[in-house]
C-alpha positions as semicolon CSV with decimal commas, in nm:
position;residue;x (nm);y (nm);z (nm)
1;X;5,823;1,419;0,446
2;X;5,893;1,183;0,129
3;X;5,680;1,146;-0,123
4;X;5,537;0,808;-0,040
5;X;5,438;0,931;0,330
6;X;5,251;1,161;0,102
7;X;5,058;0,919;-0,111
8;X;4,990;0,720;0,223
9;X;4,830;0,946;0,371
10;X;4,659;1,095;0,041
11;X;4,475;0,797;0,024
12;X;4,416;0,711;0,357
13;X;4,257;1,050;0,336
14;X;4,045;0,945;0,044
15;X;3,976;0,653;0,209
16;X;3,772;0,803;0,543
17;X;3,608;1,020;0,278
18;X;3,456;0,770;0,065
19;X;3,360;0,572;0,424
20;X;3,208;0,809;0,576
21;X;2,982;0,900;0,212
22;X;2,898;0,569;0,211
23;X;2,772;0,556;0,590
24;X;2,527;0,814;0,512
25;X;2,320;0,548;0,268
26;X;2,457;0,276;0,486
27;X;2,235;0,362;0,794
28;X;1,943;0,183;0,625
29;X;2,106;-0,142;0,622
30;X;2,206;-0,104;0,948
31;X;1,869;-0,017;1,091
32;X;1,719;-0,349;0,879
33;X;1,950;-0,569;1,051
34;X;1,859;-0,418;1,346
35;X;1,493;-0,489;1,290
36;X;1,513;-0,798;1,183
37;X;1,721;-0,915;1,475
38;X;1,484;-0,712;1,696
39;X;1,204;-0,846;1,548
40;X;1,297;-1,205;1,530
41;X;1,558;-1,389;1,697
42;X;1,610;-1,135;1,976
43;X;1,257;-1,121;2,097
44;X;1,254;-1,508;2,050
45;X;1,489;-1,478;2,324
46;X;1,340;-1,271;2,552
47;X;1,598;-0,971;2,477
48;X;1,394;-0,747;2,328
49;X;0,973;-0,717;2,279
50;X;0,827;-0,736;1,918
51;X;0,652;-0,436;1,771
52;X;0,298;-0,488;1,831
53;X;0,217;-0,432;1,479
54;X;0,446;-0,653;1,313
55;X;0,307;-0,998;1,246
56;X;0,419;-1,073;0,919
57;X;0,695;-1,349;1,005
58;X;0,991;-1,325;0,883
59;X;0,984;-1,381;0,587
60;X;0,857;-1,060;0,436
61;X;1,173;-0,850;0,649
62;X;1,396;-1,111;0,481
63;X;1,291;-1,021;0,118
64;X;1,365;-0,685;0,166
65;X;1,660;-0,657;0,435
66;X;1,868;-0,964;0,216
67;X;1,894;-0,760;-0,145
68;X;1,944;-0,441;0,046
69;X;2,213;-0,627;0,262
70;X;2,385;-0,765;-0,086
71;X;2,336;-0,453;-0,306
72;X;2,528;-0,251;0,035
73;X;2,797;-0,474;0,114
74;X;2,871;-0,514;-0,251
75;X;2,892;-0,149;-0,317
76;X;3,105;-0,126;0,036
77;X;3,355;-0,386;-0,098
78;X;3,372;-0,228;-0,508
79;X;3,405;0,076;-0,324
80;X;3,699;0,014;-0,099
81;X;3,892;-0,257;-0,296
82;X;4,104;-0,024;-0,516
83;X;4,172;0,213;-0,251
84;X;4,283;-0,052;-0,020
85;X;4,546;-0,160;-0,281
86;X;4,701;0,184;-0,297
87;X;4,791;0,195;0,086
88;X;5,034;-0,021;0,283
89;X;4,746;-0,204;0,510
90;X;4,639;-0,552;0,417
91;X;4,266;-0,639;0,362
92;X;4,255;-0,773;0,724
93;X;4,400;-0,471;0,857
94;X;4,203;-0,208;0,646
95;X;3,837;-0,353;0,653
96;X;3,791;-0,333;1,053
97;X;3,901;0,023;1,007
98;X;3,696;0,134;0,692
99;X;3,378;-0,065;0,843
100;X;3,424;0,141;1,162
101;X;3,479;0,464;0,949
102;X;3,151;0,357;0,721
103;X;2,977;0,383;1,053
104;X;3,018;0,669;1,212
105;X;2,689;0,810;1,093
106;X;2,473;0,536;1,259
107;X;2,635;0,545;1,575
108;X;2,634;1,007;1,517
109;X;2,211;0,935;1,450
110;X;2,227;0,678;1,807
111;X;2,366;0,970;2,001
112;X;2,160;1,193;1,834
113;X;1,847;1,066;1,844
């Protein structure tokens, strides 16, 4: 093994690490978008039901699920820019594969639960 198979797969190491860290916090975005989608367009469709206590509108879910959203992908992206740069995939390549990595710890609580 040369050294740059080495460094590869350092930070492709590094890289599920930090994912999967960042699925952990990232489960509460996931379960807002979720909601919201549960909550509003889906049971506008007839895919899901509404819960029975939730007559706010939309509005109030949207105030808090949009900054969480931002603040989450934001850190997501700061997080895995640099590390993306020091392995051989292109953004397009690397993304699908971190997101999926990132989470792991929804789909673990889904199975779970």
């Amino acid at each position: 093994m040369n050294r740059s198979t080495g460094i590869v797969r350092k930070w492709a190491g590094i890289a599920v690490g930090v994912n999967l860290l960042l699925g952990i916090p990232g489960v509460v975005p996931v379960w807002l978008l979720w909601y919201i989608a549960s909550n509003g367009p889906l049971a506008s469709l007839g895919w899901t039901q509404r819960e029975p206590t939730e007559n706010d509108g939309i509005i109030p879910m949207l105030l808090v699920g949009v900054p969480v959203l931002t603040v989450s992908v934001l850190l997501w992206g700061l997080a895995n820019w640099p590390i993306r740069r020091r392995t051989t995939l292109n953004w397009w390549t690397y993304a699908p594969a971190a997101l999926l990595v990132t989470l792991i710890p929804t789909f673990t609580l889904m199975i779970i639960l």
